[in-house]
C-alpha positions in Angstrom: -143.8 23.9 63.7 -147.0 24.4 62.6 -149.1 22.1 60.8 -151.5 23.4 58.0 -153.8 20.6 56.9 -155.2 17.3 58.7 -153.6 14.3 57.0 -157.1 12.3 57.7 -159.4 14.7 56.3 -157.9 17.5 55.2 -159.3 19.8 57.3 -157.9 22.9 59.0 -156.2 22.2 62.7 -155.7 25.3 65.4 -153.8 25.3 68.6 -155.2 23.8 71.6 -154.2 22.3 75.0 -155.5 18.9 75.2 -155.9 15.6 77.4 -153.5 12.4 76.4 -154.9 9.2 78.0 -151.6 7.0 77.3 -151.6 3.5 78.6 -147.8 3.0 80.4 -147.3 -0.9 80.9 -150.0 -1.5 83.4 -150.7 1.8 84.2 -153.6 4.1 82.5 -152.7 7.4 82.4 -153.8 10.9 81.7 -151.8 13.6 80.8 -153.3 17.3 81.0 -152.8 20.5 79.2 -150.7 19.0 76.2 -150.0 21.6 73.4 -151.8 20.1 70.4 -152.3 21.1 66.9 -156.2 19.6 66.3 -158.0 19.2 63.6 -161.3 21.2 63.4 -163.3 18.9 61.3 -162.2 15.3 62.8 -160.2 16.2 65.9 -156.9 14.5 64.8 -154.6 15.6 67.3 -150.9 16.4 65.9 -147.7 17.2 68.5 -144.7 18.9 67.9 -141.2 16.9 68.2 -140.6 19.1 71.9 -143.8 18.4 73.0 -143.5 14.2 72.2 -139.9 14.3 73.6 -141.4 15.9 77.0 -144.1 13.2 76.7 -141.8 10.5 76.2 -139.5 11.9 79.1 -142.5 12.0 81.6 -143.7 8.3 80.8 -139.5 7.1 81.2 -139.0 9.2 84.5 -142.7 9.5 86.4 -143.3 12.1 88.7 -145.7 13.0 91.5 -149.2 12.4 90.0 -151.4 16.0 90.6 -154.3 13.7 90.9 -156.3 10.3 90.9 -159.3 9.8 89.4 -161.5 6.7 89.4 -162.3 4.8 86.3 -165.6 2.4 86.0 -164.4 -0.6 84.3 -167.3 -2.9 82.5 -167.2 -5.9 80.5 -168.9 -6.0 76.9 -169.7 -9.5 77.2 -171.1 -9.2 80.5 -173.1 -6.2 80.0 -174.3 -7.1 76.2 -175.8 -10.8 77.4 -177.6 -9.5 81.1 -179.9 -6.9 79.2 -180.3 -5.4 75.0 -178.1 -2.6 75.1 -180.0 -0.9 72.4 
């Protein structure tokens, strides 16, 4: 499959390994070095119907992670009303 044009803007997309950050009940997750088709003007990312299956297989039957990573978590309201942001 190979897509040609960017449904959002119309732009041209190449090949390219990306990041998903998928959200799996409770769990944020990241998945790396995903086969992509992404848009060079807006970065609309497009995946084939192998590579969403494969997704969808990983998120129904979790493995190992390869790694943690910590996230900083902050809170608009809290942040926004202690000092001007901007």
């Amino acid at each position: 499959m190979s897509i040609t044009k960017c449904y959002i803007c119309g732009g041209k997309p190449i090949k390219k390994e990306v990041s998903v950050e998928n959200w799996w009940g409770e769990t944020f997750t990241i998945v790396e070095n995903v086969p992509a088709w992404v848009c060079e003007d807006c970065g609309e990312q497009y995946f084939d119907s192998e590579t969403t299956l494969k997704l969808n297989a990983l998120r129904k039957h979790k493995r190992n992670p390869t790694r943690f990573i910590q996230v900083p978590i902050y809170n608009y309201k809290i942040e926004s009303s202690a000092r001007k942001l901007f």
